[in-house]
C-alpha positions as CSV (number, residue, x, y, z in Angstrom):
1,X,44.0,41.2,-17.5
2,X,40.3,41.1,-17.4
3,X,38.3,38.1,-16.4
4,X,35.4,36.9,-19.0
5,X,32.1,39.2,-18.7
6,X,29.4,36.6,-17.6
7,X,26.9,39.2,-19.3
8,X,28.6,38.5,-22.4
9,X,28.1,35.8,-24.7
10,X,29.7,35.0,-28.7
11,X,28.3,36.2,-31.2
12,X,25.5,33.7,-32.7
13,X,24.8,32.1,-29.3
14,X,21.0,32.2,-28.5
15,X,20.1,33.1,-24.8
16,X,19.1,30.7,-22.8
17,X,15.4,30.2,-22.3
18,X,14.9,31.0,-18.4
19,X,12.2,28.7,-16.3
20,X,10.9,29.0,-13.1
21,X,10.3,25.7,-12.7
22,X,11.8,23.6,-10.8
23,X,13.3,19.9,-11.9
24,X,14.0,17.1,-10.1
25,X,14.9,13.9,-11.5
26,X,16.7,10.9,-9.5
27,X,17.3,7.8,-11.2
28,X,17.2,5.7,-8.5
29,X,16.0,5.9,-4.6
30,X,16.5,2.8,-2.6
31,X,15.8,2.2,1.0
32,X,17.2,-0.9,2.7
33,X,16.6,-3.1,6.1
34,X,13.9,-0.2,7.9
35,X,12.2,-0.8,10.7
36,X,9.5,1.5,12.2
37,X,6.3,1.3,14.2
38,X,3.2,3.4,13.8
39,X,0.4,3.6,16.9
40,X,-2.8,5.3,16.4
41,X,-3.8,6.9,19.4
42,X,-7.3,7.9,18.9
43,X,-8.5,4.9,19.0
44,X,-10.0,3.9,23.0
45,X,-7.0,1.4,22.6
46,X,-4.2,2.5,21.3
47,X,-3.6,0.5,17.2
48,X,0.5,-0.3,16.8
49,X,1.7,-1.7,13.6
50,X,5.4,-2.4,13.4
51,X,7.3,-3.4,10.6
52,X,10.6,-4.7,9.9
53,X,13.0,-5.3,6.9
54,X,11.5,-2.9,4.7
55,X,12.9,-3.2,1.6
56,X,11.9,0.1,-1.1
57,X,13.1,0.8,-4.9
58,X,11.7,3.7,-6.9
59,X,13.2,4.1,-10.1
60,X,12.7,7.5,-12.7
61,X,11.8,9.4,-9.7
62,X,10.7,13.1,-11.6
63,X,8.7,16.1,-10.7
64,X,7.1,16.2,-14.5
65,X,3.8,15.8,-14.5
66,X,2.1,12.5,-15.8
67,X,5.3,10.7,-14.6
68,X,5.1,7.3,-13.8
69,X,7.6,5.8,-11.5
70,X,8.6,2.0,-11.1
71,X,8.9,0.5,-7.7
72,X,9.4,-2.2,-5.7
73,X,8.5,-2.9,-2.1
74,X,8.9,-5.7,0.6
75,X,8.3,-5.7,4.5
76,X,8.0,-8.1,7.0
77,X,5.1,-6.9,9.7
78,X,6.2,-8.0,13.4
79,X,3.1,-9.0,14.4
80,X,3.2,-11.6,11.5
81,X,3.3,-12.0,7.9
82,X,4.3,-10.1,5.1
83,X,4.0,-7.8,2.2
84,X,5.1,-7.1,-1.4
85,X,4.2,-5.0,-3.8
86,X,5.7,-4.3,-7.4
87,X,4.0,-1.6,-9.7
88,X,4.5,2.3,-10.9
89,X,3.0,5.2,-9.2
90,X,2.2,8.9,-9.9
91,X,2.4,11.8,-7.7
92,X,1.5,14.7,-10.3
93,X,-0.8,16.2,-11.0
94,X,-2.6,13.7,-9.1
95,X,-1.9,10.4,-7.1
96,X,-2.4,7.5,-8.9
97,X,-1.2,4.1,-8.7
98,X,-1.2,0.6,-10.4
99,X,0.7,-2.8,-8.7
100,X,0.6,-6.3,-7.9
101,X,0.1,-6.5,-4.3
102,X,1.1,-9.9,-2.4
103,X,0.1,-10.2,1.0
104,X,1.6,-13.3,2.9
105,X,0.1,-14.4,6.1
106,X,-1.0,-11.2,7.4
107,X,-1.9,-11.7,11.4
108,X,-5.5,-10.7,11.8
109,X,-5.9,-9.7,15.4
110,X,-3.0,-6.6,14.9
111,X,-6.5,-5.0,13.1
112,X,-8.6,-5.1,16.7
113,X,-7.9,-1.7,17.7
114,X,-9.1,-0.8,15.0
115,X,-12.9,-3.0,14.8
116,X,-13.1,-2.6,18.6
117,X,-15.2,0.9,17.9
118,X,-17.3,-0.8,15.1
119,X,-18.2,-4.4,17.1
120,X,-18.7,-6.1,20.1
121,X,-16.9,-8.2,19.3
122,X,-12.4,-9.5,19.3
123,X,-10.7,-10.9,16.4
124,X,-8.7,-13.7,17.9
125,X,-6.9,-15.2,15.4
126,X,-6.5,-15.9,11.8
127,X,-4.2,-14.7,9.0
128,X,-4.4,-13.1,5.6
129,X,-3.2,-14.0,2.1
130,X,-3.6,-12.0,-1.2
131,X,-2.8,-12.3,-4.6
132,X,-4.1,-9.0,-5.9
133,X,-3.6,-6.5,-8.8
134,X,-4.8,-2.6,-7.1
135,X,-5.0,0.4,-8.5
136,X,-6.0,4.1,-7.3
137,X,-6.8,7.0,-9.1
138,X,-8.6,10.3,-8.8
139,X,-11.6,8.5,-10.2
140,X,-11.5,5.3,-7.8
141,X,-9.7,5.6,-4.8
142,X,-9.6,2.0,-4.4
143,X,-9.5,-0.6,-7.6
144,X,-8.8,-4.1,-6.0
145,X,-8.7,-7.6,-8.1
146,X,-7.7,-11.0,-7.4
147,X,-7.9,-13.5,-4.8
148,X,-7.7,-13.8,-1.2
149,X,-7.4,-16.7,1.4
150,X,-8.6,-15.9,5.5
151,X,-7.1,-19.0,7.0
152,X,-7.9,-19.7,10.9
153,X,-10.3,-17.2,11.5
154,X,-11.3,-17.2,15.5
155,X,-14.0,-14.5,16.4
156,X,-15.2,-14.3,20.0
157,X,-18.0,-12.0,21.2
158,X,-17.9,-10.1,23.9
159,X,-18.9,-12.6,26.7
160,X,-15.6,-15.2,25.0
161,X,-17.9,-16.9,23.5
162,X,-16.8,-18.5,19.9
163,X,-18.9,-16.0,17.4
164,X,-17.4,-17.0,14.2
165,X,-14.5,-19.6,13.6
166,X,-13.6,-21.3,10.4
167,X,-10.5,-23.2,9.0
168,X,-10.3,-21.4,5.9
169,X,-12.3,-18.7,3.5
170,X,-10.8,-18.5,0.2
171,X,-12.3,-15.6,-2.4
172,X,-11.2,-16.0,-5.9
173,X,-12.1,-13.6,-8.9
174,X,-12.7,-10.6,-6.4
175,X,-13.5,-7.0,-7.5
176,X,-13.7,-4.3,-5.2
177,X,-14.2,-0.5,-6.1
178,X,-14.9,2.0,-3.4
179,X,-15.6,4.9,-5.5
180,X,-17.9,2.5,-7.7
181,X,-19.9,1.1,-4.5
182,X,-19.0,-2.3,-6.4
183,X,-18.0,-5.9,-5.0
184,X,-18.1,-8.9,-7.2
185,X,-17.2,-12.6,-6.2
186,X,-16.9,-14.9,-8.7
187,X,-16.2,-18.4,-6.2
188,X,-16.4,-17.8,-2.6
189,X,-15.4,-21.0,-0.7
190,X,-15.5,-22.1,3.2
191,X,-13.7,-24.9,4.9
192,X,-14.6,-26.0,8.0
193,X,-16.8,-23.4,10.1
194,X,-17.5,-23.3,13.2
């Protein structure tokens, strides 16, 4: 016997309509317990961030453009503190993003590699916590809202000498757009400086 021509179809089927395109769809990508480190080398002294427990979720994951795709993200940074994030982003046509961003006790002084080619100065001490909603987009790069507490802030210039210290800065009702060349503080509030 003769196997079925592939060519062939019954009667009164239509052909299928042929795409180039490619789909992708997954309904679920979830990464578990990560740990990695990241060190900038072109700095004049080397910046190393390390993080641990990273927990990532992105739901609807699609190639369609104008998707939006639900996710959920928690980390723990090993020079302190910690992050979380919960929102949908966007990858086509262009990256954009909306989330509520928590930061927890973020260690300030991991950031000195960094500043040490802006100031004269070394960030001591002192830790970061946010309560933030952020967004990005092709039209701002950088949409930030909410509030955020500096607690413990030690600033020495570069003789050791105490250049700025404070027990805590708290800024509530913050709105920051980097496109928009826009900050706004609505209560700005300082506890003990110097």
């Amino acid at each position: 016997g003769r196997g079925a021509d592939p060519d062939r179809r019954p009667a009164g089927t239509p052909a299928a309509e042929e795409s180039t395109d490619f789909k992708l769809s997954i309904a679920r990508l979830r990464v578990a317990g990560l740990a990695a480190s990241f060190e900038d080398r072109t700095l004049p002294e080397a910046g190393r961030v390390a993080v641990n427990d990273v927990n990532l979720e992105v739901r609807e994951l699609n190639n369609t453009p104008g998707a939006r795709f639900p996710f959920d993200l928690d980390l723990q940074v090993a020079s302190g503190g910690a992050l979380s994030a919960t929102g949908a982003v966007g990858i086509l046509p262009e990256v954009v993003a909306d989330a509520e961003l928590k930061v927890d006790q973020l260690a300030l002084p991991v950031a000195q590699p960094w500043l040490t080619p802006l100031l004269r100065a070394r960030l001591d001490a002192g830790t970061l916590s946010a309560e933030t909603k952020l967004a990005t987009s092709p039209q701002e790069v950088l949409d930030l809202r909410g509030q955020l507490t500096v607690d413990g802030l030690a600033v020495t210039d570069a003789a050791g000498e105490d250049l700025i210290n404070w027990q805590q800065l708290v800024v509530k009702d913050l709105i920051f757009q980097l496109a928009g060349k826009q900050l706004e503080i609505a209560q700005l509030r300082l506890r003990e400086p110097f």
